[in-house]
N, C-alpha and C positions, 0 to 999 in steps of 0.2 A: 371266759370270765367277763362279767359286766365291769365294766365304770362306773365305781358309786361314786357319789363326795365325797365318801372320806378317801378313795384310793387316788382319786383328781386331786386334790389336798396334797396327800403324799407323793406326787410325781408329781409337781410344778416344780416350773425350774426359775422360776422366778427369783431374783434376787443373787442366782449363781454368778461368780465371776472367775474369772482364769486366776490361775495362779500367780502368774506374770504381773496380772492387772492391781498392782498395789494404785491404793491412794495417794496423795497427798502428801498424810499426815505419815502412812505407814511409810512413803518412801524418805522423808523426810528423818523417820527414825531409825531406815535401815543406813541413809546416809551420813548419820552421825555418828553411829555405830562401825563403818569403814574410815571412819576418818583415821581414828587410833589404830597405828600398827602394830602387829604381833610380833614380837620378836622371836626369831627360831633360827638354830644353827644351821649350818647348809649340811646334809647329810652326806657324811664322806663314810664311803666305801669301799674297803681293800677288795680290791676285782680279783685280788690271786687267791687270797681266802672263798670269794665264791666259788672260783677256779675247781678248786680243791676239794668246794664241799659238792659241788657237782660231778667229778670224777669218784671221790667216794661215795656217793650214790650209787653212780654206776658199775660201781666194781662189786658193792655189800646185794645190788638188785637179785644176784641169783640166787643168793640165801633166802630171799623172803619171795621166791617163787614167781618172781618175774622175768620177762626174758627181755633180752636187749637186742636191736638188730647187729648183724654182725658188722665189725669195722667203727661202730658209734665209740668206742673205749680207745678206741687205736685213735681215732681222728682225734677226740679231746685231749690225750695227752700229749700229743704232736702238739698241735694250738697251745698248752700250756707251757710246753719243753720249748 
């Protein structure tokens, strides 16, 4: 396929910059925008309830036709007991 003007046109990359590569003015507006902190609670997680919901996984797996290697059910309840 030839290079016309208007396909030279359409493939210039003139003008492109990185993503990274703010200005100025933009970084100036991304840094006033960081200054205010977001307030957010620390996420607390009961690790025995995940425990649990991962064992129950493991034990409902054979019902919905999945197979589990053998000993992986025996070790997790060990770890949890």
């Amino acid at each position: 396929m030839a290079c016309t003007e208007i396909t030279r046109r359409q493939d210039r990359r003139e003008g492109l910059r990185y993503a990274s590569g703010l200005s100025d003015t933009e970084r100036g507006i991304a840094e006033a925008i960081d200054a205010f902190p977001v307030p957010h609670e620390a996420a607390e997680t009961d690790l025995r309830a995940v425990a649990n919901a991962i064992i129950l996984n493991l034990k409902t797996a054979k019902n919905h036709g999945l197979t589990i290697l053998p000993g992986v059910l025996a070790i997790a309840e060990e770890v949890i007991e």
